[in-house]
N, C-alpha and C positions, 0 to 999 in steps of 0.2 A: 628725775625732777625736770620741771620745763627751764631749758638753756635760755639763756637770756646776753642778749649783745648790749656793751654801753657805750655810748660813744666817750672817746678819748679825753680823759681829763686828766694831769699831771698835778699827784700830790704833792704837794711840798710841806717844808719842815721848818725850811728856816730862812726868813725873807731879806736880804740884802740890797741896802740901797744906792744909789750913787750919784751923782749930780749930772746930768746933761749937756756938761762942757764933753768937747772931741778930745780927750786927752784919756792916758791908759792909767787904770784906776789898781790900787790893791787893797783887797778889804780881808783883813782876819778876824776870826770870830773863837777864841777858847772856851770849848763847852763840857764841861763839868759831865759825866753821864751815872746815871741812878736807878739803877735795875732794880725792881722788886720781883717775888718768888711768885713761879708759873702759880695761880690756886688749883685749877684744876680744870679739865675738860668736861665743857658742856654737853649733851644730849645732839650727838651729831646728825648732821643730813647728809646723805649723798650727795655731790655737786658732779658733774662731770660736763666736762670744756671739748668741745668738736671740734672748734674753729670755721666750723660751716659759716657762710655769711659774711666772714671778713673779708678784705679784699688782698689776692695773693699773687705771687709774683710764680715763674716757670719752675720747678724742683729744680730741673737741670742749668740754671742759669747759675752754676758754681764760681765762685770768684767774681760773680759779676757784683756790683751796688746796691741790695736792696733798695727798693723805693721807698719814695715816704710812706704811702700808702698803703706796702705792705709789711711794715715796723709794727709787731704787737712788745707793746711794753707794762702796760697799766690800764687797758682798755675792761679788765674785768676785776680792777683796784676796790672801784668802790660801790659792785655788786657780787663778789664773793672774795676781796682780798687776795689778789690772789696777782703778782708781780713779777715779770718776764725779761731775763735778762741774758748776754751770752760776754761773748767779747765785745762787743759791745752794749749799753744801756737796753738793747734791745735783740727778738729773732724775728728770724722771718718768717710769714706764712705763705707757707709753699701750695702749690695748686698740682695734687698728685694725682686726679682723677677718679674716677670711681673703679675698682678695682687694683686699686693703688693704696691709697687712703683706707684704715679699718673701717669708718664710719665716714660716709657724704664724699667731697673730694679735695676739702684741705686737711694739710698738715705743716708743722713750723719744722725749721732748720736754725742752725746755731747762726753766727756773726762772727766776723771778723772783728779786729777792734779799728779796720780801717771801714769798718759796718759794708765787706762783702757778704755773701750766704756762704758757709760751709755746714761741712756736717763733721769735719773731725773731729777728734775727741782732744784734743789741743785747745777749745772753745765749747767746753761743755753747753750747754740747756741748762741756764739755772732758773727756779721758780722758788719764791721767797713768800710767805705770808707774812698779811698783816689786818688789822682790823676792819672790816669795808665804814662804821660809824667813822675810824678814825685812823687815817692811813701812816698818819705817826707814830703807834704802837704797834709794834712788834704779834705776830700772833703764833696758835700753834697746832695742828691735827694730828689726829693719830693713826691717822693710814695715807697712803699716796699711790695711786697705778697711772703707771702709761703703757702704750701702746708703741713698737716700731711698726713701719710700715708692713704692707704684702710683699713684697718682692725684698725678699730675703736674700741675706749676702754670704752666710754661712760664720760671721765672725761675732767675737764677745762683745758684749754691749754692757753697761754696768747702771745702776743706778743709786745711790747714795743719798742718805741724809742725815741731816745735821741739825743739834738745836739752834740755840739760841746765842750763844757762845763759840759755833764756827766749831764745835766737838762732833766727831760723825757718831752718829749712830746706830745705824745699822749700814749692809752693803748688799745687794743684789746683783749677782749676773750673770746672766742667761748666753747662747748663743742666737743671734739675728738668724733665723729663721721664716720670716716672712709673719710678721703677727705676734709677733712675741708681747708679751704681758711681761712687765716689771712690776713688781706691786710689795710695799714695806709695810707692817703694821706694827707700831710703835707708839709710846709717850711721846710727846714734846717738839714732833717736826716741825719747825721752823721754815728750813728750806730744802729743797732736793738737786740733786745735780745729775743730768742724765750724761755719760760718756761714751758715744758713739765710736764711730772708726775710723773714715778717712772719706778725703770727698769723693771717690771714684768708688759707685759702690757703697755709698754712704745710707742713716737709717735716717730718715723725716720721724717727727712724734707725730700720734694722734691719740683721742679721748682720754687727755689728763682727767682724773679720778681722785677725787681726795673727799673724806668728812670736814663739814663744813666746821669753819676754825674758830678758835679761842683767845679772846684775849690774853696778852700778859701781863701788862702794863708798864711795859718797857718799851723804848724807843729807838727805834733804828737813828743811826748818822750820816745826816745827809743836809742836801739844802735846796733852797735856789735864789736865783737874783732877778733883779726888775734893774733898767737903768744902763745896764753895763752885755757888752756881746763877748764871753766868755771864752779864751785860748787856751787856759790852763788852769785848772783845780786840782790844789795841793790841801790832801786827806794825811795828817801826820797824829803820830799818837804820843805824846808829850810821854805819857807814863813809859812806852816801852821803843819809842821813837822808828817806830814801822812808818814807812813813809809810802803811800801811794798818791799816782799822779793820773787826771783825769785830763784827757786833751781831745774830747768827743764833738764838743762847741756847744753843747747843750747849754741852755741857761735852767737845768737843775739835776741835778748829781744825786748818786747815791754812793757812801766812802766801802760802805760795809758790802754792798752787792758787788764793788771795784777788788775787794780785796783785804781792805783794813779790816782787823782782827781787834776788836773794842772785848772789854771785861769791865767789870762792877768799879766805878770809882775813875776809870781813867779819864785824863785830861786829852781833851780831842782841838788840834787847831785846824781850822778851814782858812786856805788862802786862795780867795780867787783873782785872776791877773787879766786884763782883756783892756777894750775902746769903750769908752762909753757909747752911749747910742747919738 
């Protein structure tokens, strides 16, 4: 089907306010969450993501800072749902060349959570769906391929998914051979986790592959804020008191792509801590 680029827009879920005074704000929000049952999978389309056309930063520029510019996070949110995350809220797209790259000459690499480019398997490739109508529901496919680069390293590569509940589902893993194909076909994928090797020698993705997705009508846990320049977001789960902490400076988070493990009914607190503007 024809690839389609969007430009960058950031869904949010849950809008917090703050007043305008210079002084450091704390706002918490308990929110209730209420899962309903997947119905079923629609009549799927082929989607497949190149990354051709984005703009990317050097493969080998390991350890170095991604740029802003070449941070894919949500840029294909809300024309195939389809959300990009690693050690940090984001990966990078790498500029591997032609004969590098399976298809064109990008490919993404994982993140640090100080948002360097790696490729170890320490900082998986996560890719989460969810609705493109509505980027607040949760969604789900039933197949998923990527691709590791051409210039194969000789070592296991895995790739994993999970539903909706953070349960995996199936697991796949191949050895990096230059072009290897990972590819799951399943109910209920939610998200996938790709786990590479290490950076020296490391595997870039190219042409993510998945049937286009489904709603659930359930809702992932996250937020964001207006008002306030954000140092510390505190994801805690009242029911089973898992606590994870977001200290990226975004002004909008995700708790569930950070790591928070939510189930049907739990009580979710967000505490965010920072300067107003």
């Amino acid at each position: 089907m024809k690839k389609s680029i969007c430009t960058i827009i950031r869904a949010t879920r849950l809008m917090l306010r703050q007043s305008a005074r210079r002084i450091s704000g704390i706002v918490a929000v308990v929110i209730p969450v209420f899962w309903m049952l997947v119905v079923g999978q629609a009549r799927a389309q082929l989607v497949v993501i190149d990354f051709d056309g984005l703009s990317a930063m050097p493969f080998f520029d390991i350890q170095n800072p991604i740029p802003a510019n070449a941070r894919l996070s949500d840029a294909f949110l809300l024309t195939h749902g389809v959300r990009f995350s690693s050690g940090s809220p984001y990966v990078a797209v790498v500029d591997l060349g032609v004969g590098h790259a399976t298809s064109g000459t990008n490919g993404i690499g994982g993140s640090t959570p100080t948002g360097a480019l790696t490729y170890d398997h320490h900082f998986p490739i996560v890719v989460s769906f969810f609705d493109p109508s509505d980027p607040t529901q949760l969604a789900v496919t039933d197949f998923v391929s990527v691709r590791g680069d051409l210039h194969g390293a000789g070592q296991s590569i895995t790739l994993d998914t999970f539903d909706v509940n953070g349960n995996l589902i199936a697991s796949f893993t191949t050895t990096d051979v230059g072009g290897a194909t990972l590819s799951i076909s399943a109910p209920g994928i939610h998200s996938v986790q790709f786990l590479g090797t290490q950076d020296q020698g490391g595997v870039a993705l190219d042409d993510l592959t998945f049937n286009s997705v489904t709603p659930t009508g359930l809702h992932d846990v996250g937020g964001a804020i207006t008002g306030v320049n954000p140092n510390r977001v505190v994801c805690r789960n009242l029911t089973t008191m898992q606590t994870i902490i977001i200290q990226d400076g975004s002004r909008s988070w995700d708790c569930q792509a950070a790591g928070l493990v939510v189930h049907t009914g739990d009580s979710i607190q967000q505490t965010v801590r920072g300067l107003a503007d």
